[in-house]
Backbone bond lengths (Angstrom), bond angles and torsions (degrees), N, CA, C in turn:
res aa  C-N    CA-C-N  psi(-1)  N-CA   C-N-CA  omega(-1)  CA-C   N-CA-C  phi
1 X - - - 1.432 - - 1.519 108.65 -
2 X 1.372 118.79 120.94 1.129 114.02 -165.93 2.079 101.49 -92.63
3 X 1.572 131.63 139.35 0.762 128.89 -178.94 1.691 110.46 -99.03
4 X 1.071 119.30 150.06 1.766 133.14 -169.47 1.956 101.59 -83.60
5 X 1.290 96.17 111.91 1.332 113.78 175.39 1.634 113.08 -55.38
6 X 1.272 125.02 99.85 1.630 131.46 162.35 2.070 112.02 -32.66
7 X 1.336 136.99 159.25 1.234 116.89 -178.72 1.575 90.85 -96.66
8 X 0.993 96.42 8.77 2.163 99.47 -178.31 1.916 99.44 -70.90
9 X 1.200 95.01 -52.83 1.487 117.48 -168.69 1.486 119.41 -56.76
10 X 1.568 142.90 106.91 1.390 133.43 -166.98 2.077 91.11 -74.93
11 X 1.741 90.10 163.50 0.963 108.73 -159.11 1.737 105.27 -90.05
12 X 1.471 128.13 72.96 1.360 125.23 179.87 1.133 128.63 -23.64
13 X 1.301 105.00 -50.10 1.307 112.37 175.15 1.260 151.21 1.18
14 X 1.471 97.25 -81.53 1.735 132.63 176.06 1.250 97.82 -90.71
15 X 1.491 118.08 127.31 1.221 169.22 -147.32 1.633 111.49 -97.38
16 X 1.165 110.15 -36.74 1.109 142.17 170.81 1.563 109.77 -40.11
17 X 1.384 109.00 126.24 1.318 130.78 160.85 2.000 125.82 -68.23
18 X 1.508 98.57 -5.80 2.014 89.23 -160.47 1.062 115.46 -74.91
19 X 0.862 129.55 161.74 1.466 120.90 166.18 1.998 111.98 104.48
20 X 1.615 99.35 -47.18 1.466 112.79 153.50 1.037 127.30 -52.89
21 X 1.621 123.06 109.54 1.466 129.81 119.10 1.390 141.82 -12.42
22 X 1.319 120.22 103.84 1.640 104.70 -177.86 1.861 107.32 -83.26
23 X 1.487 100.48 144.71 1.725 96.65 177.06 1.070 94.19 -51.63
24 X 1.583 108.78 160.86 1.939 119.47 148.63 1.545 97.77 -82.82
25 X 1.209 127.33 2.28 1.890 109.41 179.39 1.490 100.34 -88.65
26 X 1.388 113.70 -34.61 1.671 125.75 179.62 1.271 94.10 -65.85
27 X 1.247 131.33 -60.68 1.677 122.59 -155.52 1.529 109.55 -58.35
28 X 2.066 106.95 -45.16 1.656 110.03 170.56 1.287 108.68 -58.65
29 X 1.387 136.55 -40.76 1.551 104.88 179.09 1.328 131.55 -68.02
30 X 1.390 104.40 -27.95 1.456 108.24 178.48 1.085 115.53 -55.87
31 X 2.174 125.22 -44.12 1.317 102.84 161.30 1.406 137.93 -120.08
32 X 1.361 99.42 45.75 1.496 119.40 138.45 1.579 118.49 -69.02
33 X 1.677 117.87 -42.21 1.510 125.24 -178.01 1.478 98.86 -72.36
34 X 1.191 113.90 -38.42 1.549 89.43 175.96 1.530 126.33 -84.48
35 X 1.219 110.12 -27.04 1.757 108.05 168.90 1.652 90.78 -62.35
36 X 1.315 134.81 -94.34 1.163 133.21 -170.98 1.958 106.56 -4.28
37 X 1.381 117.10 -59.85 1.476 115.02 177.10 1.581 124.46 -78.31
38 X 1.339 96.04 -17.48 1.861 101.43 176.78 1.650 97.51 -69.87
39 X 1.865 114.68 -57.59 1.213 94.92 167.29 1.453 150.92 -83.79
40 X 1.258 99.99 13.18 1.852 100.32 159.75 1.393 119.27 -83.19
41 X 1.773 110.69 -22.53 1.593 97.40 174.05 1.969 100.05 -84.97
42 X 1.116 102.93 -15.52 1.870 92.17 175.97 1.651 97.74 -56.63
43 X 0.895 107.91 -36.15 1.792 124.93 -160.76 1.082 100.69 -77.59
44 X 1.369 132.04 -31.61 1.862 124.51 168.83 1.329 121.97 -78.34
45 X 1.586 91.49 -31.64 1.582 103.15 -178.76 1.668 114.22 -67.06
46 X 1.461 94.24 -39.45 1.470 109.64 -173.23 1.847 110.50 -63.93
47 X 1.282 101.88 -40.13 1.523 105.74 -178.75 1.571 127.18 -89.32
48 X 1.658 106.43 16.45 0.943 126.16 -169.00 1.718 93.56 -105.37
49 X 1.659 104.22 -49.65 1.144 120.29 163.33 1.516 122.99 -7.28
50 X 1.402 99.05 -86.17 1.210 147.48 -160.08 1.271 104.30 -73.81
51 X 1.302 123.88 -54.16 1.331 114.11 175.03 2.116 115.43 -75.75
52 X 1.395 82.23 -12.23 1.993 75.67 149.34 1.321 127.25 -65.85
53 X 1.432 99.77 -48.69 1.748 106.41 177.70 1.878 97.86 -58.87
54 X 1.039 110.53 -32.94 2.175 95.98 -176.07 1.348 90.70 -72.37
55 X 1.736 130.62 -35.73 1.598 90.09 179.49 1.375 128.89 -93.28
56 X 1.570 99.72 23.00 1.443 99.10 157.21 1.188 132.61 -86.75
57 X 1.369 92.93 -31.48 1.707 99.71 -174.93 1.795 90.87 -76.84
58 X 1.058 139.69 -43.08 1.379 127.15 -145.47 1.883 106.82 -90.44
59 X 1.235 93.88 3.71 1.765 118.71 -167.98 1.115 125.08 53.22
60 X 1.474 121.07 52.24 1.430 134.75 175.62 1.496 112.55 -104.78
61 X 1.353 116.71 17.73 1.233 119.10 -174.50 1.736 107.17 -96.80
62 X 1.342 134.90 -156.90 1.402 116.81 171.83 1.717 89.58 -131.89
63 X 1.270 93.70 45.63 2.625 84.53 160.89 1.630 93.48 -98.12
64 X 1.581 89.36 131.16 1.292 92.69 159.93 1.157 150.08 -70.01
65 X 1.648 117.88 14.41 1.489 141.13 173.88 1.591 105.00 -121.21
66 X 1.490 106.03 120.62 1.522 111.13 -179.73 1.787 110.45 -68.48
67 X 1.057 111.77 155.18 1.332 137.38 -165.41 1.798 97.35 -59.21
68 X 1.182 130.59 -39.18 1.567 121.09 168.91 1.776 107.34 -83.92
69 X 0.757 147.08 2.47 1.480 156.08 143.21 1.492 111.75 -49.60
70 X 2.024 116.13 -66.31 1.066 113.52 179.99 1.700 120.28 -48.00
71 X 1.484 107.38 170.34 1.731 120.83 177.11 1.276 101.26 -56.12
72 X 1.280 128.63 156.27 1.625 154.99 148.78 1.580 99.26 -25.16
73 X 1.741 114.00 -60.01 1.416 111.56 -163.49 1.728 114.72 -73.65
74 X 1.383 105.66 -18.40 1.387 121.97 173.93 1.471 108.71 -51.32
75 X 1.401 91.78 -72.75 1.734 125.77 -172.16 1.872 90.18 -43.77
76 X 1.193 113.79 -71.59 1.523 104.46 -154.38 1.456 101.42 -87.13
77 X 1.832 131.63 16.35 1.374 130.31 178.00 2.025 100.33 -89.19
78 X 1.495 95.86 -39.60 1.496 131.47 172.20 1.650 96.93 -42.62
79 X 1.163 124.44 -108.29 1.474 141.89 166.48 1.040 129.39 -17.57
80 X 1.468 118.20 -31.89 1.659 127.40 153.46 1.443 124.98 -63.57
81 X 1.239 104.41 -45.06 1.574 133.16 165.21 1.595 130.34 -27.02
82 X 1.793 76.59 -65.69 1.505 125.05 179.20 1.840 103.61 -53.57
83 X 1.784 100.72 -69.13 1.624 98.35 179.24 1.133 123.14 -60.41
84 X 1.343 105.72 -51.93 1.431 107.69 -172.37 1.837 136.01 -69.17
85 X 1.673 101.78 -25.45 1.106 116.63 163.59 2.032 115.14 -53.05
86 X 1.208 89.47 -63.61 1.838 100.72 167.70 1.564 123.48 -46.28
87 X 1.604 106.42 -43.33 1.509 106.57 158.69 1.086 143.98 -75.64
88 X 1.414 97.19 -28.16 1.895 102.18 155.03 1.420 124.58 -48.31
89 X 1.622 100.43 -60.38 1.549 107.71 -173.24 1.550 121.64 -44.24
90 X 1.970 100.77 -51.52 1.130 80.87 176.15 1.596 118.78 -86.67
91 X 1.089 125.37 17.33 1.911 111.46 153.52 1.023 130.91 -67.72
92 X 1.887 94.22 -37.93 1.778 95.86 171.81 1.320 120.18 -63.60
93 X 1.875 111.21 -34.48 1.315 114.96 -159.03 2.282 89.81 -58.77
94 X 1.143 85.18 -55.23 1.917 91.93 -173.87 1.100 117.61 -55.13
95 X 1.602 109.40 6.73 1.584 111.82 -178.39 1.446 111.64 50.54
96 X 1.582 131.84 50.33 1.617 107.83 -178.34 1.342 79.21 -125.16
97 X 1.454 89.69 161.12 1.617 97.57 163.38 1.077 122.54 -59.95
98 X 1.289 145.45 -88.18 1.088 132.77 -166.00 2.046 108.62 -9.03
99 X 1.093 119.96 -26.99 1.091 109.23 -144.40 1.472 94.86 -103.54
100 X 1.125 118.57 -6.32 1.385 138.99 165.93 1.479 110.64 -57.57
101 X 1.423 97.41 -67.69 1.515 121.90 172.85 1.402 127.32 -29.52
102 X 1.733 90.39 -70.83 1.514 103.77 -167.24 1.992 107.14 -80.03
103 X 1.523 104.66 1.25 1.730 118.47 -174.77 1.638 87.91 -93.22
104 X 1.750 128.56 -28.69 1.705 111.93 -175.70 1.120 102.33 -98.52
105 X 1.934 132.68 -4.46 1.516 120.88 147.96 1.113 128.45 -57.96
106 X 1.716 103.33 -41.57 1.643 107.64 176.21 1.482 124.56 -50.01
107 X 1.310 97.76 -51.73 1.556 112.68 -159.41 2.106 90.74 -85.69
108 X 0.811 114.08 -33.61 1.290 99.25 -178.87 1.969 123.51 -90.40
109 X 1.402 91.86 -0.91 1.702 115.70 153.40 1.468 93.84 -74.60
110 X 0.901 136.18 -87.07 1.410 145.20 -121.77 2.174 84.64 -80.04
111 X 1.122 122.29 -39.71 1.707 127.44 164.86 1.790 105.40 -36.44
112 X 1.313 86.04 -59.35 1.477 91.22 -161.11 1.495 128.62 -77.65
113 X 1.646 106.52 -25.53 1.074 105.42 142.09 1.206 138.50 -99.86
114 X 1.254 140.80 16.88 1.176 162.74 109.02 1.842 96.70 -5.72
115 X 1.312 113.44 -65.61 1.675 118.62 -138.16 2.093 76.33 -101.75
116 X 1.465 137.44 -66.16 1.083 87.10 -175.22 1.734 104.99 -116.07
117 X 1.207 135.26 66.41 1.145 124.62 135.75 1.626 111.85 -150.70
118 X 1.292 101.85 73.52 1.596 118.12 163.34 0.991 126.26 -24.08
119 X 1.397 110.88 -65.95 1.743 113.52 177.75 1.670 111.33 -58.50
120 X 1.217 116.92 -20.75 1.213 103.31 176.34 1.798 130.15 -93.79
121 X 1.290 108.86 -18.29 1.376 133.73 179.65 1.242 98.50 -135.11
122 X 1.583 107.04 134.79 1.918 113.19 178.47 1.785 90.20 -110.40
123 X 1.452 94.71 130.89 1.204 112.46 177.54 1.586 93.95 -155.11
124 X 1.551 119.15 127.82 1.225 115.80 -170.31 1.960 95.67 -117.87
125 X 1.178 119.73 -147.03 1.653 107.64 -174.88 1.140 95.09 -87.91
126 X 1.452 121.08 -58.63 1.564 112.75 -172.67 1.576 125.37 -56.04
127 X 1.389 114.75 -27.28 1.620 106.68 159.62 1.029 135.58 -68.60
128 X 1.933 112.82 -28.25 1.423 113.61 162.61 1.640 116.25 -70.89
129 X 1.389 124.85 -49.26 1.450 113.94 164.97 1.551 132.78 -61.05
130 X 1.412 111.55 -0.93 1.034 119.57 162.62 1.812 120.24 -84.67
131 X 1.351 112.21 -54.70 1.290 121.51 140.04 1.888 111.30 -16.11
132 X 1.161 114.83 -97.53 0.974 126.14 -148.21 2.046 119.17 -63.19
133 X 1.522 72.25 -22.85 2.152 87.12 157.30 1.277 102.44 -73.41
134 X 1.415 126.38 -46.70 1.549 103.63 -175.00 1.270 114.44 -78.95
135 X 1.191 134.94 -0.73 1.571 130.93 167.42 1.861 113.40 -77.77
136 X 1.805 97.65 -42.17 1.397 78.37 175.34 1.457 121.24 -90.53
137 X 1.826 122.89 2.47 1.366 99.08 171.81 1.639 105.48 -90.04
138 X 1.270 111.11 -0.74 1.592 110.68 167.13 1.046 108.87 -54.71
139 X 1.607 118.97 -60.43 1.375 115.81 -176.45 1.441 131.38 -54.35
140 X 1.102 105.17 -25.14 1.728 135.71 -144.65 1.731 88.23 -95.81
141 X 1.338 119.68 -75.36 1.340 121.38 146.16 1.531 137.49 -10.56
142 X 1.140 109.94 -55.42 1.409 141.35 -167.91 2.106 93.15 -78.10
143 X 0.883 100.03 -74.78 1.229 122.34 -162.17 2.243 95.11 -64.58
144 X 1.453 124.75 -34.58 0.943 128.64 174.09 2.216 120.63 -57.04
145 X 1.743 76.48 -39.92 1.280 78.58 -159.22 1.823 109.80 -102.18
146 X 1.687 106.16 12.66 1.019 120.91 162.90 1.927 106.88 -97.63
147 X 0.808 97.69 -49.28 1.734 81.00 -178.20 1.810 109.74 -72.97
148 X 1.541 104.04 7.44 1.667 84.23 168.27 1.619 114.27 -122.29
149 X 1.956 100.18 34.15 1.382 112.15 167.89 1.823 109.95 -79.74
């Protein structure tokens, strides 16, 4: 038995979104949830990174010159790499800033020598433009989901 809708009564019915407003508290979480997830995969990527540089140093990699063989600038480009890549990740993984921070030193170390000391850091175009998209949707991100606190 179907009962007669009062005009007091909204119309259940329709499924429909129009007419709705989205909160601005809903819109900030959404991109808070997504920075929060953009940087945990920076944070996998990053510790994936990083633990390349340990199998360089530990010689599990496949160069055919062991890691005390290579140059001085190798050795200590390696080891910087090594820490700091691992400490980024997990800042990003914890989402804190700092970890933000010390993840746009990393990646913008690894740019710069990338662009002028090649032989010592391999960075070809597509790793630096790959790089450098994730810095600006970091920012882009970053900067989104702060002005919709």
């Amino acid at each position: 038995m179907l009962r007669a809708r009062s005009p007091q009564e909204p119309d259940l019915s329709d499924p429909s979104d129009e007419g709705l407003e989205e909160h601005p508290a809903t819109r900030a979480i959404r991109w808070n949830f997504i920075l929060v997830w953009f940087m945990r995969m920076l944070a996998l990527m990053w510790i994936a990174k990083g633990l390349g540089y340990w199998a360089v140093i530990l010689g599990a990699d496949t160069a055919p010159t062991s890691f005390e063989a290579r140059t001085t600038g190798f050795q200590a480009t390696t080891i910087y790499f090594a820490i700091i890549d691992l400490v980024a990740a997990v800042g990003l993984w914890l989402t804190s800033t700092w970890g933000g921070v010390l993840w746009l030193l990393a990646v913008m170390s690894h740019l710069i020598l990338a662009v002028f000391f090649p032989h010592v850091v391999t960075g070809g175009p597509v790793l630096i433009g790959l790089f450098l998209s994730f810095i600006v949707a970091y920012l882009v991100i970053s900067w989104l989901a702060a002005s919709d606190e």
